[in-house]
C-alpha positions as a Markdown table, in Angstrom:
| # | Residue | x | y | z |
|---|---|---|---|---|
| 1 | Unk | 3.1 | -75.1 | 80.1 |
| 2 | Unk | 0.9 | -73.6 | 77.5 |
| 3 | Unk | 2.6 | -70.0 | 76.4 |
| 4 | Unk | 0.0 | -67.5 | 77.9 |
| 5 | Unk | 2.0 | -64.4 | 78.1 |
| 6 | Unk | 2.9 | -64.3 | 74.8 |
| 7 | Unk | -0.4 | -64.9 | 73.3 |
| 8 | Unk | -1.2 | -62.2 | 75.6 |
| 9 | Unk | 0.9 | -59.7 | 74.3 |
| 10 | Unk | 0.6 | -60.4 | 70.8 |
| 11 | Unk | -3.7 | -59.8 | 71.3 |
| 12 | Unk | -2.6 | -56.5 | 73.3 |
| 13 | Unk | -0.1 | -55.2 | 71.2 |
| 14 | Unk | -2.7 | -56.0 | 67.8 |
| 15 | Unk | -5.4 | -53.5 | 69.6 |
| 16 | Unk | -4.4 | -50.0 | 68.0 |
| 17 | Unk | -6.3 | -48.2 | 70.1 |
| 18 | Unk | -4.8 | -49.5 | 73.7 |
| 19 | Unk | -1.3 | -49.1 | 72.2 |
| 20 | Unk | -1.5 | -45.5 | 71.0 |
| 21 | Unk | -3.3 | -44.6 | 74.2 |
| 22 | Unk | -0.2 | -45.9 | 75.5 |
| 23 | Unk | 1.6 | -43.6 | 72.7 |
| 24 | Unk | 3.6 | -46.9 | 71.6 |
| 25 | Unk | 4.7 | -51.0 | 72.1 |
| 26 | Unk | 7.8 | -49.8 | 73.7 |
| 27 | Unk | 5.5 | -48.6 | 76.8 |
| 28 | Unk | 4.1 | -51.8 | 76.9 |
| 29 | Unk | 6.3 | -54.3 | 78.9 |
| 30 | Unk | 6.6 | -58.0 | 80.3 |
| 31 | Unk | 8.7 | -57.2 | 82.9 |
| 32 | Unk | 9.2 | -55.3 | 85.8 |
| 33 | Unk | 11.9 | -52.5 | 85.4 |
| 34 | Unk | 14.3 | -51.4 | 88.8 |
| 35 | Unk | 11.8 | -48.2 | 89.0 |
| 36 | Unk | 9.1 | -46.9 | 86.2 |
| 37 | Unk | 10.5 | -44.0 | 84.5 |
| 38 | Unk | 8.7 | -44.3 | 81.4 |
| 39 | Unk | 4.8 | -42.8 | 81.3 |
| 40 | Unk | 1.9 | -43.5 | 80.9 |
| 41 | Unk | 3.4 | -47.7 | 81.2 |
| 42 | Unk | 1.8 | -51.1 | 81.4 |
| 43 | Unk | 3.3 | -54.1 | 82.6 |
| 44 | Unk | 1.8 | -57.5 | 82.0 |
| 45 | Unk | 3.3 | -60.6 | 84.0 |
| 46 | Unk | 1.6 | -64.1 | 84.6 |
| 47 | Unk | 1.1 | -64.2 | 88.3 |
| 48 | Unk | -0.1 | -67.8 | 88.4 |
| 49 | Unk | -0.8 | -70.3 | 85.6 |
| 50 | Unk | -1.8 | -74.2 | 86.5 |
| 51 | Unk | -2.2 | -76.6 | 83.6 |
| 52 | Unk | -4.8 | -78.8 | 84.0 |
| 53 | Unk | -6.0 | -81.9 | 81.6 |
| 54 | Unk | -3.6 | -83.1 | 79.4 |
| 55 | Unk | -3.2 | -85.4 | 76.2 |
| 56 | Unk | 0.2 | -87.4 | 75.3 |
| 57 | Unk | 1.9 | -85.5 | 77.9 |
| 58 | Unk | 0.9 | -82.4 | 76.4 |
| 59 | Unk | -1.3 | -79.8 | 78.7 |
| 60 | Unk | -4.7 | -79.1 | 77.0 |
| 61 | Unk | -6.2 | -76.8 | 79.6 |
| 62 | Unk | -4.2 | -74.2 | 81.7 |
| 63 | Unk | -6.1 | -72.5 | 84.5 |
| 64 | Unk | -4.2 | -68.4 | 84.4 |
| 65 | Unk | -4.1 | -65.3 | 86.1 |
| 66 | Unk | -2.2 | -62.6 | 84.5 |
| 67 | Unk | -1.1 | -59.3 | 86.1 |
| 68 | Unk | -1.5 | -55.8 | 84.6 |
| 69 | Unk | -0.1 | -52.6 | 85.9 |
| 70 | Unk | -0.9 | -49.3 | 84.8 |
| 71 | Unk | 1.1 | -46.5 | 86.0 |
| 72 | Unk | 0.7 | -42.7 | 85.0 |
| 73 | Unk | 1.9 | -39.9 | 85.6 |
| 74 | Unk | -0.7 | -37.6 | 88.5 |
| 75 | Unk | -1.3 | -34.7 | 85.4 |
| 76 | Unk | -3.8 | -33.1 | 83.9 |
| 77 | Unk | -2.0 | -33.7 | 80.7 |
| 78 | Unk | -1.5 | -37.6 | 81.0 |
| 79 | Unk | -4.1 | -40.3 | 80.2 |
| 80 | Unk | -5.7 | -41.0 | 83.5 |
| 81 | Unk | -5.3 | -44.6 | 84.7 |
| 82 | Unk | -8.8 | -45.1 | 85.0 |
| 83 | Unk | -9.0 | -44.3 | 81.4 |
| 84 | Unk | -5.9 | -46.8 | 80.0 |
| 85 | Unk | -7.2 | -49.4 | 82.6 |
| 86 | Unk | -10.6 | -49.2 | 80.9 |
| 87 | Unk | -8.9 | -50.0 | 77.5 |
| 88 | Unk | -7.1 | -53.2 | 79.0 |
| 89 | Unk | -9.5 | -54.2 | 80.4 |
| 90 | Unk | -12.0 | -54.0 | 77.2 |
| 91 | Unk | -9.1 | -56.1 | 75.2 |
| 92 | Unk | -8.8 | -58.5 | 77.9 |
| 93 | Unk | -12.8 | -59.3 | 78.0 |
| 94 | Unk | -13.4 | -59.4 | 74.5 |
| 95 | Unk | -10.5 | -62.6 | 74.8 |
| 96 | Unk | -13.0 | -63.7 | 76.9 |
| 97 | Unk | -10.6 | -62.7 | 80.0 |
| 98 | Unk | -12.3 | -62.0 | 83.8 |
| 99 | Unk | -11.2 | -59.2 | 85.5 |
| 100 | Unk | -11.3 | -60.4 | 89.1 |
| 101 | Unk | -9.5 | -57.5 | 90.6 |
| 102 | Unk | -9.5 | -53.8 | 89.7 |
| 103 | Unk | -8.0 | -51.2 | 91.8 |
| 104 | Unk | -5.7 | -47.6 | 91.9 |
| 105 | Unk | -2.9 | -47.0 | 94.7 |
| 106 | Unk | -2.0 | -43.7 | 93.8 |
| 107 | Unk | 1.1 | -42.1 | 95.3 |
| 108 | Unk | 0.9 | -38.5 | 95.6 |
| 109 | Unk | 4.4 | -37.8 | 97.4 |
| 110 | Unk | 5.6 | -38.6 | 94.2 |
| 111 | Unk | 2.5 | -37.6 | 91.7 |
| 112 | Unk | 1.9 | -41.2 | 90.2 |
| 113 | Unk | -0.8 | -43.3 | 90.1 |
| 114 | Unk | -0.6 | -47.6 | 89.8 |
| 115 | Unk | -3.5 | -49.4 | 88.3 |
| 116 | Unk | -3.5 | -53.1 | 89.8 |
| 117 | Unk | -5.6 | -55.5 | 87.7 |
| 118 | Unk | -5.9 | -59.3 | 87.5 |
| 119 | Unk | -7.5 | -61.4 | 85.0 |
| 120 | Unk | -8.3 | -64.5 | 84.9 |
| 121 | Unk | -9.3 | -67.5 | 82.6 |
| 122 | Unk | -9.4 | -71.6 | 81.4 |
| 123 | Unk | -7.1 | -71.5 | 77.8 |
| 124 | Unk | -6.7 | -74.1 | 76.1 |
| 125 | Unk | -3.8 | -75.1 | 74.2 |
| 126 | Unk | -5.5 | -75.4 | 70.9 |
| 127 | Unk | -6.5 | -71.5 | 71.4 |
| 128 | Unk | -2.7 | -70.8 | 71.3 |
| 129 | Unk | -1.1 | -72.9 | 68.6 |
């Protein structure tokens, strides 16, 4: 397998402005926690990844999808979701990323909202080393 996530988080974490919209790295995660405590908080997992051609045993191509969630805080004092979704999303595309899936759940019982988003894209392997 070609190492997505992390070339994924090292182009998210280098975007200044997406991380201090997010105040700092330590709100920008690769894991699910037991239940989001910390706001505003983004949480990028690989949902699928399929390599594709390869050379010596080696994948060239992997076909990904990667999952970001947004979660903030229902305030008129927190950065909206729509807002730190618009600034993943602009990182993502200009990696040449497609965001095939873009949509809020909010929760008001508990005043928090949940960005889902879901991009997608061919990397190859020589993009990453």
């Amino acid at each position: 397998m070609i190492a997505i996530k992390k070339a994924v988080r090292t182009f998210i974490v280098a975007d200044t402005a997406l991380v201090s919209a997010f105040i700092s790295t330590a709100h920008i995660v690769d894991s699910y926690p037991v239940t989001v405590e910390t706001f505003p908080l983004l949480i990028i997992t690989d949902e699928n990844q399929t390599d594709g051609e390869y050379t010596d045993n080696l994948p060239t191509i992997s076909r990904c999808r990667i999952k970001c969630d947004v979660f903030t805080k229902d305030d008129p004092a927190s950065p909206t979701s729509s807002t730190l979704g618009g600034h993943v999303a602009r990182v993502f595309m200009a990696q040449f990323w497609n965001c095939s899936s873009n949509g809020e759940t909010p929760d008001e019982t508990i005043g928090v909202r949940h960005r889902v988003m879901r991009f997608n894209r061919e990397v190859f392997a020589s993009e990453i080393i």
